[in-house]
N, C-alpha and C positions, 0 to 999 in steps of 0.2 A: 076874123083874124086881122089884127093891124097889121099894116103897110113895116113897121118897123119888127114884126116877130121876123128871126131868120130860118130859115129851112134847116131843120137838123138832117142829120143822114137817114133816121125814119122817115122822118116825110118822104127825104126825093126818094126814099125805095122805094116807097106806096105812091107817090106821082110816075118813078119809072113802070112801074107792074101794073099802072092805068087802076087802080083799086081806090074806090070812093071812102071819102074820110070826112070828118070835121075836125076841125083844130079848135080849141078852148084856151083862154089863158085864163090863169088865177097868179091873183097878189102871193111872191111866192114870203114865205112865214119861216125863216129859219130855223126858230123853236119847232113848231109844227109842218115835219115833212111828210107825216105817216099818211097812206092812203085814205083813211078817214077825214082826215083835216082837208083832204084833196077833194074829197067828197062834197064833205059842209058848203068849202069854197065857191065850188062848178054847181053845189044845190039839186045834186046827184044822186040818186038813194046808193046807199054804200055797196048793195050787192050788184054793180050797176059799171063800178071802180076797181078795175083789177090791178093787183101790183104785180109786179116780176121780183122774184126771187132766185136769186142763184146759187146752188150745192153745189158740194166736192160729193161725189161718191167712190166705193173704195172701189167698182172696176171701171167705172167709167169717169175721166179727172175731172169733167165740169157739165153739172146739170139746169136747168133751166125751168121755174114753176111759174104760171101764169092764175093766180089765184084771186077770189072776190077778195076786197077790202074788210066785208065781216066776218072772215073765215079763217082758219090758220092752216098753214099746210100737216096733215097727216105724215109725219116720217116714216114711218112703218108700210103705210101703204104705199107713198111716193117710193120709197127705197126697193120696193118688190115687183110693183110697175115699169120701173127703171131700171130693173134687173139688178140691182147692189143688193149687198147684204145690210149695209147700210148706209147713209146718209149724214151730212150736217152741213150746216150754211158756212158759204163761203166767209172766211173774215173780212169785214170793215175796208181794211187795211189793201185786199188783193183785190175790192170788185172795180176799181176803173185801169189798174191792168191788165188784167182778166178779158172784161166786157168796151173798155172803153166809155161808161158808163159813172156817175156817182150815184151816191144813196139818194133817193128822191128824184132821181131823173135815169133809173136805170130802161129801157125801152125792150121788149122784146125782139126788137125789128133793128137791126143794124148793128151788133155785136160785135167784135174784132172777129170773132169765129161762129160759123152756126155750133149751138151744141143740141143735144139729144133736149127740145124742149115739149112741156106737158102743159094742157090749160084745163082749168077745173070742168067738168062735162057740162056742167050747169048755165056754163057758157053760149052753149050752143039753144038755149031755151029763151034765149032773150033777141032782139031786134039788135042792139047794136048793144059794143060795151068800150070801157074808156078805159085806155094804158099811158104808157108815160109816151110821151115823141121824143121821149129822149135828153130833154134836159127839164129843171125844178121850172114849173109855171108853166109846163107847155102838156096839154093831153090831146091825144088821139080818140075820135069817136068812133069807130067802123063796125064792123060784121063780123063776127067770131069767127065764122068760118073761112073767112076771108083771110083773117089774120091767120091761124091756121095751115091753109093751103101756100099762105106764103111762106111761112117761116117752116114749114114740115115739119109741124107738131099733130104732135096725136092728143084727141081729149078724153080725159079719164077722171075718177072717181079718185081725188088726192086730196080734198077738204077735209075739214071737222068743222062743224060750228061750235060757237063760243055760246055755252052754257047758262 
């Protein structure tokens, strides 16, 4: 990490909560924010890069999916796991209201509000994995479980793999 990255509000959570991390930066690509391109950049194998995604469900008002970069969230499943009857992503328009948060730099960790968050199970089968810290160019390397235990998420089976 250079002297000149600033600490988003995920890091200092994960400095306050004494929980070990590595910080990454990549040249951030306007065109390409998708966690893939985030991937390529950092030279990360994709299921390695998780993005956070955030839903509206119809009984609970704001959900939170912590998924691999080659995966797509399962709605059906998410939405049943999460207790809705159904699901859809937040729009464009309401996620840094919402979370505080933009496209490309949304973070699990430091959110305006905790909400009810899930991270794919698969998660927990790897050594460490990589999320956003919260702003475009800036990832997080840590322990799933870590992440996890801090944020009070539960890990479930909410993938599909791409075909």
């Amino acid at each position: 990490m250079s002297n000149k990255t600033a600490k988003t509000n995920a890091v200092r959570i994960l400095d306050t909560n004494n929980i070990s991390y590595e910080l990454r930066e990549y040249e951030v690509d306007e065109e390409h924010i998708d966690a893939l391109h985030v991937a390529n950049s950092l030279s990360v194998n994709p299921e390695g890069i998780y993005k956070t995604l955030v839903l509206k469900g119809n009984i609970e008002p704001f959900l939170v999916a912590v998924i691999p970069a080659n995966t797509h969230l399962d709605m059906k499943k998410f939405a049943k796991i999460s207790g809705n009857k159904n699901c859809e992503m937040l729009p464009l328009k309401d996620l840094l209201n919402v979370t505080g948060y933009i496209r490309g730099g949304c973070s699990p960790i430091g959110m305006k509000k905790q909400f009810p968050t899930y991270i794919e199970e698969l998660a927990i089968l790897q050594d460490q994995i990589c999320i956003s810290a919260g702003k475009r160019g800036l990832q997080i390397i840590l322990n799933a479980e870590d992440l996890g235990i801090l944020i009070n998420a539960k890990f479930e089976d909410i993938t599909q793999f791409d075909l």
